[in-house]
C-alpha positions as CSV (number, residue, x, y, z in Angstrom):
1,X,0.0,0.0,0.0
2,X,1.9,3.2,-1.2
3,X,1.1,5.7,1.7
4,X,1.4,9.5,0.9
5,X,2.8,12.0,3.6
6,X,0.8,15.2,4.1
7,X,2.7,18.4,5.8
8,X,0.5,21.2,6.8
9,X,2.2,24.3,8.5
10,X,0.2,26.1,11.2
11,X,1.0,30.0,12.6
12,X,-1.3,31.7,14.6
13,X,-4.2,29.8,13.8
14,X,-6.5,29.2,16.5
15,X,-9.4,30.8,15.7
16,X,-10.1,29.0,12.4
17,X,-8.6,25.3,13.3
18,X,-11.8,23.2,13.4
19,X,-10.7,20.6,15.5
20,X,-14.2,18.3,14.9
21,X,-13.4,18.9,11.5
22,X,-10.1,17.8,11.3
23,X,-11.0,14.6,13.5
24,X,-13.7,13.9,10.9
25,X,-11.5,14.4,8.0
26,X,-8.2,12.3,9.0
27,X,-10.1,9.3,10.8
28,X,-9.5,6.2,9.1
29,X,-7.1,8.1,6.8
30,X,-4.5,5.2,6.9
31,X,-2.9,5.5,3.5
32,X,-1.4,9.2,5.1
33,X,1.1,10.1,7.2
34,X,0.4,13.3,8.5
35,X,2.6,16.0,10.1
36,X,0.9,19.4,12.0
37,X,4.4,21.9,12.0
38,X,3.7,24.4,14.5
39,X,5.9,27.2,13.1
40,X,6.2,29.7,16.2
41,X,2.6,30.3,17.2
42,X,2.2,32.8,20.2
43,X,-1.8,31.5,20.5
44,X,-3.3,27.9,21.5
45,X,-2.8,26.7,17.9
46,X,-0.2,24.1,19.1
47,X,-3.0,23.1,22.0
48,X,-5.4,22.5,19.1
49,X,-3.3,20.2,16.9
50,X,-2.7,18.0,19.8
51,X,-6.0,17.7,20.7
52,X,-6.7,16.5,17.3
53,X,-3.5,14.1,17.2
54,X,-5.0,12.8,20.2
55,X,-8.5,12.1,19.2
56,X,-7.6,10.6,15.4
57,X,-6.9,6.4,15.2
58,X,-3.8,7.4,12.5
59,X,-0.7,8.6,14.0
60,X,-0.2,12.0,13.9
61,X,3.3,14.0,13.9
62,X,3.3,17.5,15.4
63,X,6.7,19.7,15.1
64,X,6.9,22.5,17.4
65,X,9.3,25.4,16.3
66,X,9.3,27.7,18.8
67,X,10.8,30.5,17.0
68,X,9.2,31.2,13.5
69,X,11.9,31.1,11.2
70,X,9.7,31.4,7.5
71,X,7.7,29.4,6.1
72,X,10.4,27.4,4.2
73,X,12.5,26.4,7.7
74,X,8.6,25.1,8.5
75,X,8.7,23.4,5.8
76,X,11.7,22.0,5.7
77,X,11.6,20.5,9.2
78,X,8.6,19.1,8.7
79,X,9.6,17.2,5.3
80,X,12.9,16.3,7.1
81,X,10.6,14.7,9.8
82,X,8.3,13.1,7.5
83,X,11.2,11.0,5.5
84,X,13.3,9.8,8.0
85,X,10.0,8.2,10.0
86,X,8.6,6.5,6.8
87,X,9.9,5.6,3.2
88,X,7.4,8.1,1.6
89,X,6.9,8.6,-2.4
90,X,5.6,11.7,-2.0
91,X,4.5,14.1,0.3
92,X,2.1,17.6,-0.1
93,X,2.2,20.5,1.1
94,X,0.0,23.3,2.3
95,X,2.4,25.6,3.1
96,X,0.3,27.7,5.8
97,X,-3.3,26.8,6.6
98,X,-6.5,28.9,5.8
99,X,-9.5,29.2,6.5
100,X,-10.2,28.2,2.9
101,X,-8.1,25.1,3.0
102,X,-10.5,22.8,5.0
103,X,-12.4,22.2,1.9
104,X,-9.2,22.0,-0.4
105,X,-7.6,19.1,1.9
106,X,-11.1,17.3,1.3
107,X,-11.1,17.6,-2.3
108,X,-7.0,16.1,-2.5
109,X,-7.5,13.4,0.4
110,X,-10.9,12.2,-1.7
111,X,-8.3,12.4,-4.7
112,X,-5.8,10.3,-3.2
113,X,-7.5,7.5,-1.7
114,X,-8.6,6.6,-5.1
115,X,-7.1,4.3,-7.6
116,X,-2.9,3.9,-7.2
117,X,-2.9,4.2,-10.9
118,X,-4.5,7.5,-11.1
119,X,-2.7,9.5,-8.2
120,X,0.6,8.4,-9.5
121,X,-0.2,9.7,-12.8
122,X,-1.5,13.3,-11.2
123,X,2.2,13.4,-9.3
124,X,3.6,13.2,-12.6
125,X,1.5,15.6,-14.4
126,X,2.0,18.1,-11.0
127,X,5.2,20.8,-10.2
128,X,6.9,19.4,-7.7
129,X,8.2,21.9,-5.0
130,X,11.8,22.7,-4.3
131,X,12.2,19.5,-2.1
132,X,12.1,16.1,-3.9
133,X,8.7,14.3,-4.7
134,X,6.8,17.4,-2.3
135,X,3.9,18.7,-3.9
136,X,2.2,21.5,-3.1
137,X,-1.9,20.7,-2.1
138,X,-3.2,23.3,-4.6
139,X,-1.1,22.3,-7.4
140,X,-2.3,18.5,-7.1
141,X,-5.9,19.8,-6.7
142,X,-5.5,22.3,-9.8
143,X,-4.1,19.4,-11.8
144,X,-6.9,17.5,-10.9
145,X,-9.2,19.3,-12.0
């Protein structure tokens, strides 16, 4: 079973982290590997992705950077992470979470639990970002489309 690694990078984002949500969306999610990266919140953000790596039946990385060094050091740690836990083919990336992006990560995760065939043909069709076989989440869903 080919598992795909998803990295999302939080900042500041309490208010509009829908924990019930999230819990919905990554339960029984066991083709993922799935890494929060905390990139220097000053708010509960990093309370909130616990409480959801504590409530989902995958596992659940969370990186905590205390100091917010970009978005790419985020990045970066998080992908570093990722590879040496599991032997991943590819991994996306949604490079700092939205409000908006609840509905994206429902669109791609629908996308990838289909058909091997078909999601190894949308990597190849998709940019890759500046780290090997990492995708950007928009960019998969655009190609998709």
């Amino acid at each position: 079973m080919m598992k795909i690694g998803i990295l999302i990078v939080f900042r500041n984002d309490e208010s509009i982290i829908e924990v019930q949500k999230f819990i919905e969306l990554l339960t029984e999610k066991n083709k993922l590997a799935v890494c929060f990266v905390n990139n220097g919140s000053t708010d509960g953000t990093l309370k909130l992705l616990k409480e959801i790596q504590e409530e989902v039946s995958i596992p659940i990385s969370i990186i905590d950077v205390k100091k917010s060094r970009g978005h790419n050091a985020a990045i970066k740690a998080g992908i570093r992470y990722l590879t040496s836990k599991d032997d991943l083919p590819y991994t996306l990336c949604l490079q700092k979470y939205t409000s908006q992006d609840f509905s994206t990560l429902k669109k791609v995760f629908r996308i990838i639990t289909q058909e091997k065939g078909v999601v190894k043909d949308l990597f190849k069709k998709t940019k890759r970002m500046i780290h090997k076989n990492v995708f950007s989440l928009s960019s998969i869903l655009d190609t998709a489309c």
